[in-house]
N, CA, C and O atoms as a GROMACS GRO file, in nm:
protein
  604
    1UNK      N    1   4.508   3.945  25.195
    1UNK     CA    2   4.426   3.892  25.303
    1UNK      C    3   4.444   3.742  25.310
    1UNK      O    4   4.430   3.665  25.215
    2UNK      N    5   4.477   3.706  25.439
    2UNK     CA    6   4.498   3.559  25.432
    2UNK      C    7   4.360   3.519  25.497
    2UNK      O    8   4.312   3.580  25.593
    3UNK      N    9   4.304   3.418  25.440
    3UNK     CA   10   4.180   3.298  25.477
    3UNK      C   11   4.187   3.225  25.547
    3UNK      O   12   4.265   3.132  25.528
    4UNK      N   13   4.088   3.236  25.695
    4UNK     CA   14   4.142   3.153  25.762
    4UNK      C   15   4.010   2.970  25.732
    4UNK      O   16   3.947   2.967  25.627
    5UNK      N   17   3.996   2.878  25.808
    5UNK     CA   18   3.926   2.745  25.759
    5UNK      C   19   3.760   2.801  25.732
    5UNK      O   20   3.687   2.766  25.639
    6UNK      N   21   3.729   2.893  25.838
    6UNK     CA   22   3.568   2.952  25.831
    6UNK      C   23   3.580   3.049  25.765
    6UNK      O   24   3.462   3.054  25.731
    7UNK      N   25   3.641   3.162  25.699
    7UNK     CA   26   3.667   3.136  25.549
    7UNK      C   27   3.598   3.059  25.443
    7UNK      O   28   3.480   3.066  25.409
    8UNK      N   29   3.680   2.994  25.403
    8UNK     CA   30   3.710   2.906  25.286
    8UNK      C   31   3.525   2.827  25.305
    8UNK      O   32   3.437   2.799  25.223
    9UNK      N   33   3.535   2.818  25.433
    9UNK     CA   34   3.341   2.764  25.461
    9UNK      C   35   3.293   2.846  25.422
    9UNK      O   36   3.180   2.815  25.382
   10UNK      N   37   3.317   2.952  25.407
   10UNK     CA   38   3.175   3.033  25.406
   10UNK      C   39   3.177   3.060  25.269
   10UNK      O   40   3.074   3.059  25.202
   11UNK      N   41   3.322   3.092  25.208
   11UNK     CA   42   3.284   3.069  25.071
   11UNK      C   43   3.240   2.995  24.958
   11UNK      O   44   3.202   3.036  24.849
   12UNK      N   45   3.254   2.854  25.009
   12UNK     CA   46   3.216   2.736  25.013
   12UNK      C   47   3.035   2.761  24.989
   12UNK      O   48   2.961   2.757  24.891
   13UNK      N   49   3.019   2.784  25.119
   13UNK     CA   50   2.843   2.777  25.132
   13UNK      C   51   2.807   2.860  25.036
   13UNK      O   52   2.719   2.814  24.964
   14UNK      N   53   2.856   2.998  25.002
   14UNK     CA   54   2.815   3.106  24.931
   14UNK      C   55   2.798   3.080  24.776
   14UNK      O   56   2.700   3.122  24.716
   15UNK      N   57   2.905   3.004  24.711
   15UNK     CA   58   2.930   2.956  24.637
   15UNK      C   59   2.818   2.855  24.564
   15UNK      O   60   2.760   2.858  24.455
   16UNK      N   61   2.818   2.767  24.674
   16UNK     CA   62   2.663   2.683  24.610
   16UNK      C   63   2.518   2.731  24.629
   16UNK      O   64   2.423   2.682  24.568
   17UNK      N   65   2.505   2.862  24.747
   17UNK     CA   66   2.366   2.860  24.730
   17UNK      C   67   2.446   2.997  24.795
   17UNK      O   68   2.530   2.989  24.884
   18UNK      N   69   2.388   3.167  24.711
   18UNK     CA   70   2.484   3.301  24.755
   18UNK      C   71   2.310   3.314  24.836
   18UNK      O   72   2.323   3.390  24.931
   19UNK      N   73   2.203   3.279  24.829
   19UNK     CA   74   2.061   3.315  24.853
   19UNK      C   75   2.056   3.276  24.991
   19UNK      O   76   1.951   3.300  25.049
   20UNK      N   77   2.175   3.202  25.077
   20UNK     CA   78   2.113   3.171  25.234
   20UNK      C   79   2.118   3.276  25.282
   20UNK      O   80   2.185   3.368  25.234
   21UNK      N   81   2.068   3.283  25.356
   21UNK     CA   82   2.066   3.414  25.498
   21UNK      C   83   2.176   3.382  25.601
   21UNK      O   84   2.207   3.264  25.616
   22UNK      N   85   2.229   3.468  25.663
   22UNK     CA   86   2.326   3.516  25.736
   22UNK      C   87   2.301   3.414  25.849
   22UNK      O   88   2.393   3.340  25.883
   23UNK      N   89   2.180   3.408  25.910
   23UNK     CA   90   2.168   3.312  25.964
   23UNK      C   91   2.130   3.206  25.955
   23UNK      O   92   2.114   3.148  26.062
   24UNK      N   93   2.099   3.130  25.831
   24UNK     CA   94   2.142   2.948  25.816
   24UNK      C   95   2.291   2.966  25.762
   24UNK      O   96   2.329   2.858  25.715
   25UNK      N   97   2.384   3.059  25.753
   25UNK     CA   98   2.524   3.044  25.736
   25UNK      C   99   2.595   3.053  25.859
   25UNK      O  100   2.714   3.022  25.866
   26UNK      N  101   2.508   3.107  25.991
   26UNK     CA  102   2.578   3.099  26.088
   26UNK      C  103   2.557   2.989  26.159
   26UNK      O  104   2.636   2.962  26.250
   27UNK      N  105   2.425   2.885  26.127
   27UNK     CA  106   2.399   2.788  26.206
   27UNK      C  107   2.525   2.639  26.130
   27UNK      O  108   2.571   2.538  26.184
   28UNK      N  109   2.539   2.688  26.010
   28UNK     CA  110   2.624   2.586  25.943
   28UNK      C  111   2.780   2.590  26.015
   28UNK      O  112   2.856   2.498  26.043
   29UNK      N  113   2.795   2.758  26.034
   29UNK     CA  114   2.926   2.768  26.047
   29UNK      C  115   2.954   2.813  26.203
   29UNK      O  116   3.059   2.872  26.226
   30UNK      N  117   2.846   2.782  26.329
   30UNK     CA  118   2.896   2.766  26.407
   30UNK      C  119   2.942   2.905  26.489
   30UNK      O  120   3.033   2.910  26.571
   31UNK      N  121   2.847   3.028  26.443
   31UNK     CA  122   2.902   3.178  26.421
   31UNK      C  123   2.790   3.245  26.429
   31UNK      O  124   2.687   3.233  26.364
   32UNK      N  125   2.827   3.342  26.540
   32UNK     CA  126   2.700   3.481  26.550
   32UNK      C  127   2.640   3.505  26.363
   32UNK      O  128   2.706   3.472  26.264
   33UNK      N  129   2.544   3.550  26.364
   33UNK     CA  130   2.460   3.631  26.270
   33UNK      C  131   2.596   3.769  26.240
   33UNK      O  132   2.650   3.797  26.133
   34UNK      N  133   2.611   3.814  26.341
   34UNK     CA  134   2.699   3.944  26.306
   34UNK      C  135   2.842   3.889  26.265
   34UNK      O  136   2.901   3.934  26.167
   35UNK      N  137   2.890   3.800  26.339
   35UNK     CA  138   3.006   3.753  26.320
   35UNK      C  139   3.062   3.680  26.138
   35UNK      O  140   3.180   3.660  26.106
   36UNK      N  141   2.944   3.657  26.052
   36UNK     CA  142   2.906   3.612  25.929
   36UNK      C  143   2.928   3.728  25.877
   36UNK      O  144   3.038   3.768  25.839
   37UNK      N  145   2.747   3.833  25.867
   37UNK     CA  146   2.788   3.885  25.854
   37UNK      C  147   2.931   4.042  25.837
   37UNK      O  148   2.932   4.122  25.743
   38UNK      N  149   2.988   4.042  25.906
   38UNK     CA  150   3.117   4.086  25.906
   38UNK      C  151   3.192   4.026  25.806
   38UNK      O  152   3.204   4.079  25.696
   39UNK      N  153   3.258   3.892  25.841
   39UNK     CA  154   3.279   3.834  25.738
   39UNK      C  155   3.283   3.833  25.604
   39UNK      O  156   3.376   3.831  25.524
   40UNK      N  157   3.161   3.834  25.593
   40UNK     CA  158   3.126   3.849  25.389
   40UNK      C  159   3.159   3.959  25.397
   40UNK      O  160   3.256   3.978  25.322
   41UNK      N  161   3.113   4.094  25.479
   41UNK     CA  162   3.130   4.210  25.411
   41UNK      C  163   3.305   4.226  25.409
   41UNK      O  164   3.356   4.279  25.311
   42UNK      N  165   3.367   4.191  25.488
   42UNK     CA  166   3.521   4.158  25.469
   42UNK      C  167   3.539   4.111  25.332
   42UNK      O  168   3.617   4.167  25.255
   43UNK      N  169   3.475   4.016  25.301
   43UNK     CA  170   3.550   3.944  25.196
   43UNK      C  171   3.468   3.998  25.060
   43UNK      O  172   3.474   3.924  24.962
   44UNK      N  173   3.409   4.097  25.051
   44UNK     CA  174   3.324   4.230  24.975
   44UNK      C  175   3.446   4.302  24.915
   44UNK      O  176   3.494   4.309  24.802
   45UNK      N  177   3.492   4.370  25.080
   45UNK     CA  178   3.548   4.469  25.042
   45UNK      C  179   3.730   4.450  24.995
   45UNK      O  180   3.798   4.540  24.946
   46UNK      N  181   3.771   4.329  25.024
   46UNK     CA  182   3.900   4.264  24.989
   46UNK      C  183   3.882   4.198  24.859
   46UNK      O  184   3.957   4.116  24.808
   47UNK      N  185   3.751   4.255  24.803
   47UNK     CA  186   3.793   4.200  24.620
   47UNK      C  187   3.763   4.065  24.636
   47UNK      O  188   3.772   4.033  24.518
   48UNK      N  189   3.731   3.955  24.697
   48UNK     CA  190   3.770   3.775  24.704
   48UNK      C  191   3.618   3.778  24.653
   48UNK      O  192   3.597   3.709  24.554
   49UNK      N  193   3.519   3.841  24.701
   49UNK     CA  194   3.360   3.778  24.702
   49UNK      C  195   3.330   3.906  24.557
   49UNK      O  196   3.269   4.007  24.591
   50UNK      N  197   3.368   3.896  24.432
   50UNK     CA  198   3.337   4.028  24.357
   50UNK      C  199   3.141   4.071  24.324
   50UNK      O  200   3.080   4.178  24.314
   51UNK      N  201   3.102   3.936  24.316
   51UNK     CA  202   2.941   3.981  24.236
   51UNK      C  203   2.863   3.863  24.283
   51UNK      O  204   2.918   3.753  24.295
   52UNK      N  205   2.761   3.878  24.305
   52UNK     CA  206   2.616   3.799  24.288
   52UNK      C  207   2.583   3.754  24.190
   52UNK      O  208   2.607   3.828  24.094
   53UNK      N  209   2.523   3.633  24.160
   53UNK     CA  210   2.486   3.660  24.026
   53UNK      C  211   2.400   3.497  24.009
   53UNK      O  212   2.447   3.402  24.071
   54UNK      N  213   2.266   3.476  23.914
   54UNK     CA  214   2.218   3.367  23.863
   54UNK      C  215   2.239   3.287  23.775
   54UNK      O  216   2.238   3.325  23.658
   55UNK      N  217   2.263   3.164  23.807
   55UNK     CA  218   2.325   3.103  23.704
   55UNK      C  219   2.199   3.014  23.596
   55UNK      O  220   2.134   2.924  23.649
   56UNK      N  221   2.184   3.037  23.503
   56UNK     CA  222   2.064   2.999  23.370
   56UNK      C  223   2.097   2.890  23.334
   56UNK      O  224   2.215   2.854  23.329
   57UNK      N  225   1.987   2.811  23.301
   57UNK     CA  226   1.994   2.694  23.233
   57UNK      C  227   1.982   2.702  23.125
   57UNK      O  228   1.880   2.694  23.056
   58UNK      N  229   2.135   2.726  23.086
   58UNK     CA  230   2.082   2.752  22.914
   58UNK      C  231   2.017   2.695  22.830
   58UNK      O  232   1.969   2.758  22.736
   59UNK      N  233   2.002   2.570  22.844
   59UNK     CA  234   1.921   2.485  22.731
   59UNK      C  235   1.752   2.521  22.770
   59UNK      O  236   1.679   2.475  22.683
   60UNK      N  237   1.683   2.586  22.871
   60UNK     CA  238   1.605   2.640  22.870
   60UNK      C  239   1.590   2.789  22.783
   60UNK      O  240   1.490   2.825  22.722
   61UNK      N  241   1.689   2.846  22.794
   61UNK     CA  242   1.704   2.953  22.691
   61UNK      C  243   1.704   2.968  22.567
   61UNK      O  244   1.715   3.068  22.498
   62UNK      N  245   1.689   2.836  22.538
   62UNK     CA  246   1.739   2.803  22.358
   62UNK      C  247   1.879   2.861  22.336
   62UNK      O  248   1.903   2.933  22.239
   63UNK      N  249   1.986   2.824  22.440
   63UNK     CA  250   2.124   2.844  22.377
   63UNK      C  251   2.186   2.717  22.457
   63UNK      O  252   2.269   2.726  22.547
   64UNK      N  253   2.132   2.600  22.409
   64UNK     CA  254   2.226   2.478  22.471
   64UNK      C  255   2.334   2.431  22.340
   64UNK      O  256   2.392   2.323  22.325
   65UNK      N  257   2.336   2.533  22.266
   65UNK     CA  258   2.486   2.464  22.168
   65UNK      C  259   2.594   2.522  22.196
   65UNK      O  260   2.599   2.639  22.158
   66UNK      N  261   2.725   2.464  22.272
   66UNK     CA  262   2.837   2.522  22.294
   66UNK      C  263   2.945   2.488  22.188
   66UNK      O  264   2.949   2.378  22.132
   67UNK      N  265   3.023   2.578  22.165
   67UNK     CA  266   3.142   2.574  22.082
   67UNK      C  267   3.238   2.618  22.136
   67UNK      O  268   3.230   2.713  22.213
   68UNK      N  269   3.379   2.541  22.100
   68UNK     CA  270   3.509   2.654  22.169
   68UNK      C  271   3.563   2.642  22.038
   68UNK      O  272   3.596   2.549  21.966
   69UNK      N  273   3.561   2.791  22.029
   69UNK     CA  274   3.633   2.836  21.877
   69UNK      C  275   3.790   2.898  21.939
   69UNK      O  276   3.821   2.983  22.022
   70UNK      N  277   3.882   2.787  21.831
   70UNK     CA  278   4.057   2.831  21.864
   70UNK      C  279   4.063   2.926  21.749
   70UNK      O  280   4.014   2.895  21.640
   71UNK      N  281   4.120   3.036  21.770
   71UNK     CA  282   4.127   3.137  21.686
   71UNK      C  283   4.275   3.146  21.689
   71UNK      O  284   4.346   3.099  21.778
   72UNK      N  285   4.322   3.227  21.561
   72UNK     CA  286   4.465   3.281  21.548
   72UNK      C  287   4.481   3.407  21.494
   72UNK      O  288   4.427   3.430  21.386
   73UNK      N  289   4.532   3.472  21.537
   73UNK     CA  290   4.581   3.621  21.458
   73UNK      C  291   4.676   3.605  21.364
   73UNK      O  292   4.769   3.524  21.366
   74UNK      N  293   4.642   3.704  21.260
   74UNK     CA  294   4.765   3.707  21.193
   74UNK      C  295   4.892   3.757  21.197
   74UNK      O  296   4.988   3.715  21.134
   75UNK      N  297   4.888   3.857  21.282
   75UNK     CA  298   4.981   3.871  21.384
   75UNK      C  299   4.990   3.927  21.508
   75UNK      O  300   4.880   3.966  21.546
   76UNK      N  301   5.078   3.948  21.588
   76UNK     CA  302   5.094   3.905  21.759
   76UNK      C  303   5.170   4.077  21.809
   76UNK      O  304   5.276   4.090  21.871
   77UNK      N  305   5.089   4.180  21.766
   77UNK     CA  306   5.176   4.292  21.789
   77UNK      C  307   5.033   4.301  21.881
   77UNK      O  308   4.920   4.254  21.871
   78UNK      N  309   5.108   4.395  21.979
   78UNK     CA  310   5.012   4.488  22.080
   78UNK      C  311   4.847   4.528  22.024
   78UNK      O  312   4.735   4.494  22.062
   79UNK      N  313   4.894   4.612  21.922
   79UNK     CA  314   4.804   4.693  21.871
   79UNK      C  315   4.683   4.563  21.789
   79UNK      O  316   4.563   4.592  21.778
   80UNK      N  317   4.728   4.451  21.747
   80UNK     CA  318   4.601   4.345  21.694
   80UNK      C  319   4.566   4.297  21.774
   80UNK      O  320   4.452   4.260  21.750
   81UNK      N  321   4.617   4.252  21.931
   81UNK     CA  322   4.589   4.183  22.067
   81UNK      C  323   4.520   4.291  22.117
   81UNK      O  324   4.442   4.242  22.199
   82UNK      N  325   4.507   4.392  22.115
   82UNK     CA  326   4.445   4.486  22.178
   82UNK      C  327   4.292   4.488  22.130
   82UNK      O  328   4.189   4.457  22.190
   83UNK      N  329   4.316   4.538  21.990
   83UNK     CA  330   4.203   4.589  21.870
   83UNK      C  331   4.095   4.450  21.913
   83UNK      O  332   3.989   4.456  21.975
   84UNK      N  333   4.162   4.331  21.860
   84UNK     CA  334   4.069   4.191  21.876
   84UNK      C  335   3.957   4.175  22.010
   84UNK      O  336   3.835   4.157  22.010
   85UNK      N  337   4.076   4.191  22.146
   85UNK     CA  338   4.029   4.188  22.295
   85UNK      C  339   3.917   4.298  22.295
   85UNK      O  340   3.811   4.275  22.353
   86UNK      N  341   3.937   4.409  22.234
   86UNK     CA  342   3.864   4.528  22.252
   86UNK      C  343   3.675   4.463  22.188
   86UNK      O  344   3.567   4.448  22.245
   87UNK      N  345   3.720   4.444  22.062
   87UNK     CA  346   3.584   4.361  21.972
   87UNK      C  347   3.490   4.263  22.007
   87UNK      O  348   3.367   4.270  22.000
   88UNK      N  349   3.581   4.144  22.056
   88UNK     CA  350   3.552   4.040  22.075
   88UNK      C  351   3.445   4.049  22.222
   88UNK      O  352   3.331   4.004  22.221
   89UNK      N  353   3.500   4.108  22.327
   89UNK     CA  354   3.410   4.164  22.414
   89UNK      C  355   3.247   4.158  22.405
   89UNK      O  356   3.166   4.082  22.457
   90UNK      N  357   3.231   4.286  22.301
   90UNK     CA  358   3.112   4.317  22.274
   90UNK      C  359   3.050   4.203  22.220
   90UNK      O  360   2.938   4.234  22.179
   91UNK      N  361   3.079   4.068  22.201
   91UNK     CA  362   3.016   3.971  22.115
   91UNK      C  363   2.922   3.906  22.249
   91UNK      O  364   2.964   3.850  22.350
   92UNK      N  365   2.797   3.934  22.214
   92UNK     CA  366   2.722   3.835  22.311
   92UNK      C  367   2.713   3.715  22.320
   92UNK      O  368   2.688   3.658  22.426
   93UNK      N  369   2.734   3.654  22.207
   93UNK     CA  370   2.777   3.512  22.200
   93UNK      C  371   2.871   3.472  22.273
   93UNK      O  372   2.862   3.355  22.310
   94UNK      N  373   2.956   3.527  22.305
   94UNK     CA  374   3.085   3.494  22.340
   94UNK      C  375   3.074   3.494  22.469
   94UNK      O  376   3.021   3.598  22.506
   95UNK      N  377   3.116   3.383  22.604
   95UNK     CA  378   3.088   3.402  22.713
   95UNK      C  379   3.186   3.426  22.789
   95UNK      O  380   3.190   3.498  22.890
   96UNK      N  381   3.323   3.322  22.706
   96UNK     CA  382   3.448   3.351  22.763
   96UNK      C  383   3.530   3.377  22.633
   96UNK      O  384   3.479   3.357  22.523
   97UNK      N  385   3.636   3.415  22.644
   97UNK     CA  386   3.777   3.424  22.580
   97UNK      C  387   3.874   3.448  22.640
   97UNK      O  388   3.909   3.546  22.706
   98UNK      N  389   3.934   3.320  22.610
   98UNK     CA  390   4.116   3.315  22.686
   98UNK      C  391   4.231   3.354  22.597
   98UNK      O  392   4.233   3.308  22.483
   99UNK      N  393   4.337   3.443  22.642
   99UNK     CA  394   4.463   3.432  22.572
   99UNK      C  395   4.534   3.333  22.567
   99UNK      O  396   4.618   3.359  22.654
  100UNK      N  397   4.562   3.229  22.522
  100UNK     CA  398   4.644   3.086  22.541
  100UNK      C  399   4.786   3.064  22.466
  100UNK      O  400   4.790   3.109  22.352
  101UNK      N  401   4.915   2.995  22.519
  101UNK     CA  402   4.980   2.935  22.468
  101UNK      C  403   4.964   2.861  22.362
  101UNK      O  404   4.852   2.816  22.340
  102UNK      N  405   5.083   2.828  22.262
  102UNK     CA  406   5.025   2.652  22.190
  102UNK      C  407   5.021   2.750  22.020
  102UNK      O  408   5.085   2.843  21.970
  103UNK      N  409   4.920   2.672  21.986
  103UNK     CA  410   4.915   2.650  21.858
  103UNK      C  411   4.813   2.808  21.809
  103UNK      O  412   4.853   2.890  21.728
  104UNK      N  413   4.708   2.814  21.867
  104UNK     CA  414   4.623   2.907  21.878
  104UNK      C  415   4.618   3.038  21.947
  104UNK      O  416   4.579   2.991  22.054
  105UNK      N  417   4.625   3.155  21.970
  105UNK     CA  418   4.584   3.260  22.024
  105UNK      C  419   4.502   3.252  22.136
  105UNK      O  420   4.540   3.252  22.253
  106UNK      N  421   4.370   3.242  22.088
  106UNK     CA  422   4.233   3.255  22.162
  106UNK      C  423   4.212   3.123  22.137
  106UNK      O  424   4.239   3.050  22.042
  107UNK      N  425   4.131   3.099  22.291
  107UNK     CA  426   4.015   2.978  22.302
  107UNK      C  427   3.864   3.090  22.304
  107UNK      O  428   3.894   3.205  22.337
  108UNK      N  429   3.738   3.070  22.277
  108UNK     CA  430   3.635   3.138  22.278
  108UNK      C  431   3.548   3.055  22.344
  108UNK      O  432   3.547   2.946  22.287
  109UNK      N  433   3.466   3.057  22.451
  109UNK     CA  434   3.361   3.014  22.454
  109UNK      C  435   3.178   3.037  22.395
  109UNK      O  436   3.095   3.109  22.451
  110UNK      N  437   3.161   2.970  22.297
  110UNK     CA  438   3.071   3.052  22.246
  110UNK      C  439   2.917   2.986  22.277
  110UNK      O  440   2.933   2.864  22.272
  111UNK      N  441   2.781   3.017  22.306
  111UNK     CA  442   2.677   2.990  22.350
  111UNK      C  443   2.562   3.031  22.263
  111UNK      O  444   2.510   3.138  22.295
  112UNK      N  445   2.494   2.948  22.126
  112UNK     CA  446   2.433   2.981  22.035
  112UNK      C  447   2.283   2.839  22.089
  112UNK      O  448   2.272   2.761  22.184
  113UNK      N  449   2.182   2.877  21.947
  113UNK     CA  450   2.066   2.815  21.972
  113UNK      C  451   2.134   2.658  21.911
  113UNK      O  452   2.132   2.553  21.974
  114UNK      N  453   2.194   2.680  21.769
  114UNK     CA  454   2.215   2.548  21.719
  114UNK      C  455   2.350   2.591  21.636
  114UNK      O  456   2.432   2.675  21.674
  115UNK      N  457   2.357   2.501  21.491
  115UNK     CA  458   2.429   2.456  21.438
  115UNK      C  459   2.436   2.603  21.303
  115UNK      O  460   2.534   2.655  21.250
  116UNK      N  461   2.293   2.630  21.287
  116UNK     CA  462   2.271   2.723  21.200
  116UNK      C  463   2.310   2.868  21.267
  116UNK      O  464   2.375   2.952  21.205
  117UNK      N  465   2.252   2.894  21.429
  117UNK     CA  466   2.266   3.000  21.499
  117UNK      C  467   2.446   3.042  21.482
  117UNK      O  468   2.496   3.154  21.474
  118UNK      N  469   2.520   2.891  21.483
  118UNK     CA  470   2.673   2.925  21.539
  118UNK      C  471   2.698   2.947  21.387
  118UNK      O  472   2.782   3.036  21.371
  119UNK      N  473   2.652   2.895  21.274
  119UNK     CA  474   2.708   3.006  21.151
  119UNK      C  475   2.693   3.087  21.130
  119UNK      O  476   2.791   3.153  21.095
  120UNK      N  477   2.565   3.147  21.132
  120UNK     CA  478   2.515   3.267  21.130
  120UNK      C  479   2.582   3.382  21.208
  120UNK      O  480   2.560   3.498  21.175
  121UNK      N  481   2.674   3.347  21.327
  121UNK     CA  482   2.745   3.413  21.402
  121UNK      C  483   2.890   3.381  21.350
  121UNK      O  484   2.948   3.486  21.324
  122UNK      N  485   2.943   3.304  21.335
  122UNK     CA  486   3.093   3.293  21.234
  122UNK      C  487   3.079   3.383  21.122
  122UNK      O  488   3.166   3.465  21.091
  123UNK      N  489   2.960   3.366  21.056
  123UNK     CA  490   2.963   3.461  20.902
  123UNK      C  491   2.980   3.566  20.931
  123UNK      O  492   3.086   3.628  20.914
  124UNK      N  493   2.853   3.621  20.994
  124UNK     CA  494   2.823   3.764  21.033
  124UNK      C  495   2.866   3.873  21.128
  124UNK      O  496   2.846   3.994  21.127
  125UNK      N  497   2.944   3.777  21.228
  125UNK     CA  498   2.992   3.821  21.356
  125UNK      C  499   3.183   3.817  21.342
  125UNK      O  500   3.268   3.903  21.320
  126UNK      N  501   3.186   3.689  21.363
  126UNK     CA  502   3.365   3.673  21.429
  126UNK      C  503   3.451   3.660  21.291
  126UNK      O  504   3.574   3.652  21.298
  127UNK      N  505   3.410   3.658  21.212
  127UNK     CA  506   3.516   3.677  21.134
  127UNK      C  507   3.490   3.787  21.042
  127UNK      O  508   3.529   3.780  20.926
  128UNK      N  509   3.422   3.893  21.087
  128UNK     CA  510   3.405   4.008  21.061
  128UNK      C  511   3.490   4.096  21.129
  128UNK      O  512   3.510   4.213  21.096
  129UNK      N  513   3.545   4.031  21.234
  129UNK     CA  514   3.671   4.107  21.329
  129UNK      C  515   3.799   4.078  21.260
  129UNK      O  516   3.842   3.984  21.193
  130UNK      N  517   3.862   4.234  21.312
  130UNK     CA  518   3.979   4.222  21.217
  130UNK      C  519   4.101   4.152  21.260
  130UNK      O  520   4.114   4.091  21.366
  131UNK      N  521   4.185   4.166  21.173
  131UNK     CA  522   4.297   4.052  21.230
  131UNK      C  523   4.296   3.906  21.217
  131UNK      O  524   4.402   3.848  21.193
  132UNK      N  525   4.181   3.837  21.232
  132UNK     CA  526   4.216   3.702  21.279
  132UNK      C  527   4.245   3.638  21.115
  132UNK      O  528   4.192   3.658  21.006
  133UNK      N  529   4.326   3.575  21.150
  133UNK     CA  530   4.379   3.471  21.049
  133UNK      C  531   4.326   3.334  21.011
  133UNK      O  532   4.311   3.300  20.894
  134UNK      N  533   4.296   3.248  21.128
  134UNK     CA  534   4.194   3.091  21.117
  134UNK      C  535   4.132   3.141  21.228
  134UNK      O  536   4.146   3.229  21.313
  135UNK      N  537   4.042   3.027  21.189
  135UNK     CA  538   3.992   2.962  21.318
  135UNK      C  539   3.938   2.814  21.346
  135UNK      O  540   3.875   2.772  21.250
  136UNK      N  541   3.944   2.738  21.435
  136UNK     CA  542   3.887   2.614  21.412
  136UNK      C  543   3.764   2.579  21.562
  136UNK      O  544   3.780   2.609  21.681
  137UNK      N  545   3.673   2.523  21.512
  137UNK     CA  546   3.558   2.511  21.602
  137UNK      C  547   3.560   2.341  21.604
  137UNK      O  548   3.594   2.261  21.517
  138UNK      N  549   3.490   2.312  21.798
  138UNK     CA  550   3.498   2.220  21.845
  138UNK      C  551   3.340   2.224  21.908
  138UNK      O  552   3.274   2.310  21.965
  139UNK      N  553   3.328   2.157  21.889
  139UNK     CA  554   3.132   2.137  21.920
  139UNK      C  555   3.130   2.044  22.086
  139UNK      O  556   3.178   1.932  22.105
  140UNK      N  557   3.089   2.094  22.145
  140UNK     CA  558   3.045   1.982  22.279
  140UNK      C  559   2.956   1.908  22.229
  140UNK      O  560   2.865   1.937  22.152
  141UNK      N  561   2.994   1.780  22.290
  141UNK     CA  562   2.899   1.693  22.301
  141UNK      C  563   2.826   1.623  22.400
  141UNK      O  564   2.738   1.542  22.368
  142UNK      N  565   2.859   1.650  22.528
  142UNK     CA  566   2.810   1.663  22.686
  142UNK      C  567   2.898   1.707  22.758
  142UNK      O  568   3.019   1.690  22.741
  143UNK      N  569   2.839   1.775  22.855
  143UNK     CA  570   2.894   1.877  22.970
  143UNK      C  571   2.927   1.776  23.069
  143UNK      O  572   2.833   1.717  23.122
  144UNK      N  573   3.048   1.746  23.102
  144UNK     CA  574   3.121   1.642  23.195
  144UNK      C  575   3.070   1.684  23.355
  144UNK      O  576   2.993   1.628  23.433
  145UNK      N  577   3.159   1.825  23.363
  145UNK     CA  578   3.157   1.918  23.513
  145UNK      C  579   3.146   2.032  23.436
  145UNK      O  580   3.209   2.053  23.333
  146UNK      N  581   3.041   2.128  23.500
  146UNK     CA  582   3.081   2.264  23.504
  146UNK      C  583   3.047   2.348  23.636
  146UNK      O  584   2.944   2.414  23.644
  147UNK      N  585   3.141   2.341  23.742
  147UNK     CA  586   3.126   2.454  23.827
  147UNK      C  587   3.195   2.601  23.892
  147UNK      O  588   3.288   2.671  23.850
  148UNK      N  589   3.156   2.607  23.945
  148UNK     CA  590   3.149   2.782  23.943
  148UNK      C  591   3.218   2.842  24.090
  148UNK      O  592   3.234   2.958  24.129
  149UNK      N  593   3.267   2.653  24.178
  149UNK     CA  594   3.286   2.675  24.336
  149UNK      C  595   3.436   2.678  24.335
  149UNK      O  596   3.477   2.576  24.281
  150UNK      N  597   3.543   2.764  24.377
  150UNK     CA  598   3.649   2.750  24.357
  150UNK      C  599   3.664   2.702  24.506
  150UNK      O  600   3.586   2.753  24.587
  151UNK      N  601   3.750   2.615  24.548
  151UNK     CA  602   3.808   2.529  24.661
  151UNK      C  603   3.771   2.447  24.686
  151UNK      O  604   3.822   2.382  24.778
   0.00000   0.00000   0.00000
């Protein structure tokens, strides 16, 4: 599906606030109520718009300590890239995990209360999974950008 400029607007608008109504997205974008809606539901059913969803302030949650844990396997066959991806999943801590180039395997994004919470989850949790060989953890120390609007 190619995007045309009202498009990319509307995903735009959706993006920073998914809660407007069809019609303050049509008064922005210049477009029937139906003509919007159509639209989104287009871009529903073409996979581009996948989920709804609220975004938390985590440090209201008591999980404002982030870590990106670089992990390594001990080795790089199917069956340990699989087994790991399969595990690692289920970790609620875990918000993201990337496969990466470089030095490391995995980048992890991990989302704990503190300093004690993120050991308590290294001990008990991630290196209780099999396979991995190191790992090395990087602590944030302020959140530069984090958004969620692609274009």
């Amino acid at each position: 599906m190619t995007l045309d400029a009202t498009d990319k607007k509307l995903l735009v608008l959706l993006q920073t606030d998914s809660k407007k109504t069809t019609k303050e997205l049509s008064l922005k974008l210049n477009l029937s109520v139906t003509a919007v809606y159509e639209r989104i539901k287009k871009l529903e059913r073409e996979g581009i718009i996948k989920n709804y969803v609220a975004l938390v302030d985590k440090s209201k949650m008591e999980k404002g300590f982030v870590v990106f844990c670089h992990l390594k396997l001990i080795q790089h066959t199917k069956e340990f890239l699989t087994k790991f991806e399969s595990e690692v999943i289920k970790l609620n801590e875990v918000l993201e995990c990337h496969h990466v180039s470089g030095d490391y395997d995995y980048i992890l994004k991990v989302l704990v209360k503190d300093m004690e919470a993120y050991r308590e989850f290294l001990v008990t949790k991630l290196t209780t999974l099999q396979h991995i060989g190191s790992t090395q953890s990087m602590f944030m120390i302020s959140e530069v950008k984090n958004s969620t609007v692609i274009f």
